[in-house]
C-alpha positions in Angstrom: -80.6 -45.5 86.9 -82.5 -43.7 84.4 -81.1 -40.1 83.4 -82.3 -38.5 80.6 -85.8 -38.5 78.4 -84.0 -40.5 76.0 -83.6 -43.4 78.3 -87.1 -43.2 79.1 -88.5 -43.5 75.7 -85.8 -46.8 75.6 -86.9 -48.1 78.0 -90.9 -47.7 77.6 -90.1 -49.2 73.9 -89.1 -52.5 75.7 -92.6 -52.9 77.4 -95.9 -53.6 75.6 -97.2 -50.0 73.6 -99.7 -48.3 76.0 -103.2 -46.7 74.5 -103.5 -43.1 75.4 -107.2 -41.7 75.7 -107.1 -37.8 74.4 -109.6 -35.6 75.6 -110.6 -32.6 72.8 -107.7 -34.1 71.1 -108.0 -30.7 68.3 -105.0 -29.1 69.2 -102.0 -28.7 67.0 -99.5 -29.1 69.9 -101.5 -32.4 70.9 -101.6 -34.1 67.9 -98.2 -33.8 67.2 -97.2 -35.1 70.1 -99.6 -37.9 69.7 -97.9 -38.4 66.1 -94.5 -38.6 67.8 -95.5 -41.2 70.8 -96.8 -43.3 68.1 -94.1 -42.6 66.0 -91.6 -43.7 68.4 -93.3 -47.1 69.8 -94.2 -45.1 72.9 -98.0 -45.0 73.3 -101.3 -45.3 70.7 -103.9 -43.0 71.3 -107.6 -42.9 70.9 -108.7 -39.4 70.2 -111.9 -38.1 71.4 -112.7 -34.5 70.2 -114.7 -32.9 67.2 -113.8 -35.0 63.7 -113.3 -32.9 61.2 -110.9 -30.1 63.2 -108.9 -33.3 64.3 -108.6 -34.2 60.6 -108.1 -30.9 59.6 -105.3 -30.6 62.0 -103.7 -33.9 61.3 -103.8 -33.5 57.3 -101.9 -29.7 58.1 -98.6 -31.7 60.2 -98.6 -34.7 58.3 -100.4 -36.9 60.7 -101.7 -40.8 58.8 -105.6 -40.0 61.1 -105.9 -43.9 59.7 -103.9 -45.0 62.1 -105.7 -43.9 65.0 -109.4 -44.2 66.2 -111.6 -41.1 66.6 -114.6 -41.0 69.0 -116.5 -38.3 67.4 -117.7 -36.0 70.1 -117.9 -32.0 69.8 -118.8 -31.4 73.1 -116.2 -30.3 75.3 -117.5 -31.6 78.5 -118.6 -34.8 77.1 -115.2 -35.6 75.3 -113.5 -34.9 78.6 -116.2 -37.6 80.6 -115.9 -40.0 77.2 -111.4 -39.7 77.5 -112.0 -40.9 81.2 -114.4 -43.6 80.6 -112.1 -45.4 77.9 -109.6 -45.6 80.9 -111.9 -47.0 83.8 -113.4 -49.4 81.3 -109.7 -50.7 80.6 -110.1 -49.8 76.8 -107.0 -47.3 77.1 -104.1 -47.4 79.9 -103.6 -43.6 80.5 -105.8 -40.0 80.0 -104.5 -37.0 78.6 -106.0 -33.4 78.5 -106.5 -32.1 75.3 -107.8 -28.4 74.1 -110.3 -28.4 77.4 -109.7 -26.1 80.9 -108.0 -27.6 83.7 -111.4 -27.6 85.8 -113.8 -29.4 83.5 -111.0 -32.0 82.6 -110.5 -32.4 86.2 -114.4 -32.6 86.8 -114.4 -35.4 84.3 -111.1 -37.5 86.3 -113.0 -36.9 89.5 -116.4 -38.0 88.2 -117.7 -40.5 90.9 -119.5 -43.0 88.0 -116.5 -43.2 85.2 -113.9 -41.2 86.8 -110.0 -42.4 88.3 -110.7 -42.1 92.1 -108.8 -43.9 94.4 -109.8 -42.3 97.5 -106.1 -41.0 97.9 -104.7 -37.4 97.6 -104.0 -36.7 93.7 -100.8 -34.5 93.6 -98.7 -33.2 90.2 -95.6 -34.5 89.4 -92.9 -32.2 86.9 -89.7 -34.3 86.1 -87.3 -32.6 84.5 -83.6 -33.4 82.5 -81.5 -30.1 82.5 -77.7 -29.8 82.0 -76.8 -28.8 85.1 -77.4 -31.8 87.3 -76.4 -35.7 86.2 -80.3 -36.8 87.3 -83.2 -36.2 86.9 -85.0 -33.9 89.2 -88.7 -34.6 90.3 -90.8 -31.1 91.5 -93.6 -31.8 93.0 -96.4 -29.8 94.0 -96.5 -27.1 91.0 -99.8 -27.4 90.1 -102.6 -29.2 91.7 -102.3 -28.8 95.9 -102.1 -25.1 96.7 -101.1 -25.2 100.4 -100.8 -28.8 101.8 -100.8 -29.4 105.3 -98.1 -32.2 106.6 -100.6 -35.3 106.0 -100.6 -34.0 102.3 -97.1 -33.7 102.4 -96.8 -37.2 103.0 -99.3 -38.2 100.2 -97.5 -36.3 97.6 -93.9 -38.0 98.6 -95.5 -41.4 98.5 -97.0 -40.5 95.0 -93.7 -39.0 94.0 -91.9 -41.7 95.1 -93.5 -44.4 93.1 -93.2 -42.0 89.4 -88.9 -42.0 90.7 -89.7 -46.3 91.0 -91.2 -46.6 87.7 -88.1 -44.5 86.5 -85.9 -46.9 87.9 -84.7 -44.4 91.2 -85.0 -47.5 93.7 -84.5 -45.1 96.7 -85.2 -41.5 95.6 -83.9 -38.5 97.9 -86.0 -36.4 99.1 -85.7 -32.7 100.3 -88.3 -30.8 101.4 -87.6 -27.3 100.3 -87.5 -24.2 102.2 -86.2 -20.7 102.5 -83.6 -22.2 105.1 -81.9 -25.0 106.5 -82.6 -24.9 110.1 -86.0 -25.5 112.0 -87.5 -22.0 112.4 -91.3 -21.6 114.6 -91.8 -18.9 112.6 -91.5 -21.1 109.4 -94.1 -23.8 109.0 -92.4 -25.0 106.1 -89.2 -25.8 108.2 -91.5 -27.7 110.8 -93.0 -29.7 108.6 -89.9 -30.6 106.7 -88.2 -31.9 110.0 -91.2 -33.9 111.2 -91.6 -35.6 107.6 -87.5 -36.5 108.3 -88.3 -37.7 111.2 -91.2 -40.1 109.9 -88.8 -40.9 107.1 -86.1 -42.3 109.6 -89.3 -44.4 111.5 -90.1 -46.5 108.6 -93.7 -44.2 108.4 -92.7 -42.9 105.1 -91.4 -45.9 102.6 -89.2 -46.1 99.6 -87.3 -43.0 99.9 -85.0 -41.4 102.3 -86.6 -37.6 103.2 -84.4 -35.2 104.7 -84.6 -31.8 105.9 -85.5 -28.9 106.1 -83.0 -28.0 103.2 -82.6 -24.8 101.5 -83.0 -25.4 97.3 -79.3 -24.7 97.5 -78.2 -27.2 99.6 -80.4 -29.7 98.4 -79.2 -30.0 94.7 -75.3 -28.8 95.5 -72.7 -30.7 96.8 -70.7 -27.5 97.4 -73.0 -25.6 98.6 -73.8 -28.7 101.3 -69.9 -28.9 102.4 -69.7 -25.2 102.2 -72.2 -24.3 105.0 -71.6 -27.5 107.0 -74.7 -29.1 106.2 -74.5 -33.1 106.2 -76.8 -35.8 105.8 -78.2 -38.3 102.9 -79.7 -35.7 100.8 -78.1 -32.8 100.9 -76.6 -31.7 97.6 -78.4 -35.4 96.2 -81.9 -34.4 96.3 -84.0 -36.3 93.5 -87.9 -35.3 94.4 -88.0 -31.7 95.4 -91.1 -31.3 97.6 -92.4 -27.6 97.2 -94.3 -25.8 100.4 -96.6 -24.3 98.4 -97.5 -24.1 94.8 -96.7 -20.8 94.4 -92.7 -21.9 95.4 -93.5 -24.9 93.2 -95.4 -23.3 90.2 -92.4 -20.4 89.7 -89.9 -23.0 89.9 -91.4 -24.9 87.2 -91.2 -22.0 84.9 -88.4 -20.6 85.6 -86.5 -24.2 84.6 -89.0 -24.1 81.3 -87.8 -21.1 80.2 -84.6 -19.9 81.6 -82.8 -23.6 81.1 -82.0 -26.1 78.2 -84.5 -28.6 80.0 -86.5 -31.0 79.0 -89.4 -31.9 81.4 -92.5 -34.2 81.0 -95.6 -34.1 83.8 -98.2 -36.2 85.2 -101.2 -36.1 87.6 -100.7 -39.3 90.1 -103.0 -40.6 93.0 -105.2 -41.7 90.6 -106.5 -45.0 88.6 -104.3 -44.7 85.7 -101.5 -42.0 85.3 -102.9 -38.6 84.1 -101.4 -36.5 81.1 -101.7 -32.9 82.5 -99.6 -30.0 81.1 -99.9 -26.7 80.3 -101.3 -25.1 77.3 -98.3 -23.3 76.9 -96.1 -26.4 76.9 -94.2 -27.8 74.1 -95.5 -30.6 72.3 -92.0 -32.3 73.1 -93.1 -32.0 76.6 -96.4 -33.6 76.0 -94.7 -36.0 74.5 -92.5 -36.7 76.8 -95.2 -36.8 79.2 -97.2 -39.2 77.3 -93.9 -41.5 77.8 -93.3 -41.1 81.7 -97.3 -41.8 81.8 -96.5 -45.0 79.9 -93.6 -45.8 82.0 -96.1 -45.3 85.2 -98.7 -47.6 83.7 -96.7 -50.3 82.9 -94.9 -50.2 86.5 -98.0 -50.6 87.8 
């Protein structure tokens, strides 16, 4: 089983190199981590964006632009439609956003001509290596589904569950995360949680064994688990951490980013072809290690 960032980019170098389709690929952060997928045999990359601020960008960090194709386009929304096409027409494997807002990117995925529909719930998946924990730890919502109802909650798992697959997790554990361990009327989360455990054990949810409702606690320690008496398959081995809400989700993202020494890469999923979609504010080593689990996620499929 796969546990670090470093034995993802292994293991993506083993499979045939991806073609990553940028959208406003002028961004300093981008680029570089563009430069280091190529680099590194993970991914190629087409870069759609305005010409001459990609070149200028790519002559200031040392970046060979012959090695790469441009698609000359300085309109934002129109790169963003043009980064999508290239993937529904097959001519790249995966999209990432670029220097373009969340909303118009996402316009552009959801575009009913050119865009990655699939008629299934899209949902955001954060994986993250930290050295606390021997695994990996998949967070998912943080960023896309603001308050999903328990048919959501299923759709997100399922999409989870096949990133943990491509990663190698053959049956991921699954804890849906609340404020306490014990069903509570009061608590929707709680409710939910048990009836997703209870599909789990009826074969309605595949691939993964879902347990819960699980405090975070108990779902990543052992000895927290034995120390309040809670048993079961997950508790204290949770690998996909299903947030109930993304406000939960979102704070727990950045609190890992920036109160950890973590790594973390992130996809949109539910879609076509994976989806590169991080933060502004994110790292180019986490867009580049993004670009890699995208990889990893197209050639699984």
């Amino acid at each position: 089983m796969i546990k670090s960032f470093n034995e993802i980019i292994e293991k993506v170098k083993q499979n045939e190199m991806k073609k990553v389709a940028v959208a406003v690929a002028q961004d300093e952060a981008v680029l570089r981590a563009v430069k280091d997928a190529k680099d590194n045999g993970i991914a190629d990359a087409i870069l759609v964006g305005n010409h001459d601020e990609i070149v200028s960008i790519a002559l200031k960090i040392g970046m060979d632009i012959k090695q790469y194709e441009i698609v000359d386009e300085p309109d934002v929304k129109k790169a963003a439609l043009k980064a999508v096409e290239l993937v529904s027409s097959k001519k790249a494997d995966m999209v990432m956003k670029g220097l373009v807002d969340t909303a118009t990117f996402l316009r552009s995925v959801l575009n009913k001509e050119v865009g990655l529909r699939t008629g299934k719930l899209m949902s955001h998946v954060a994986i993250f290596e930290t050295e606390a924990f021997d695994r990996l730890l998949f967070l998912t919502d943080v960023a896309f589904n603001m308050y999903p109802e328990l048919k959501d909650k299923v759709q997100i798992i399922n999409n989870a569950v096949k990133v943990a697959h491509a990663v190698g997790i053959e049956q991921p554990k699954v804890a849906p995360v609340c404020a306490v361990e014990v069903v509570n009327p009061n608590m929707p989360a709680t409710l939910d949680a048990a009836m997703l455990a209870k599909m789990s054990d009826r074969g309605q949810i595949k691939g993964c064994i879902v347990d819960g409702p699980l405090a975070l606690d108990i779902a990543l320690s052992e000895e927290a688990a034995q120390h309040k008496k809670v048993t079961g398959p997950v508790a204290g081995k949770a690998d996909i951490l299903l947030m109930p809400n993304i406000e939960t989700g979102n704070v727990m993202y950045k609190t890992l980013t920036y109160t950890t020494h973590s790594k973390n890469g992130c996809l949109l999923v539910g879609t076509a072809a994976p989806v590169v979609l991080t933060s502004r504010a994110d790292s180019h080593e986490t867009k580049m290690y993004s670009i890699a689990l995208a990889a990893l996620v197209a050639s699984h499929k």
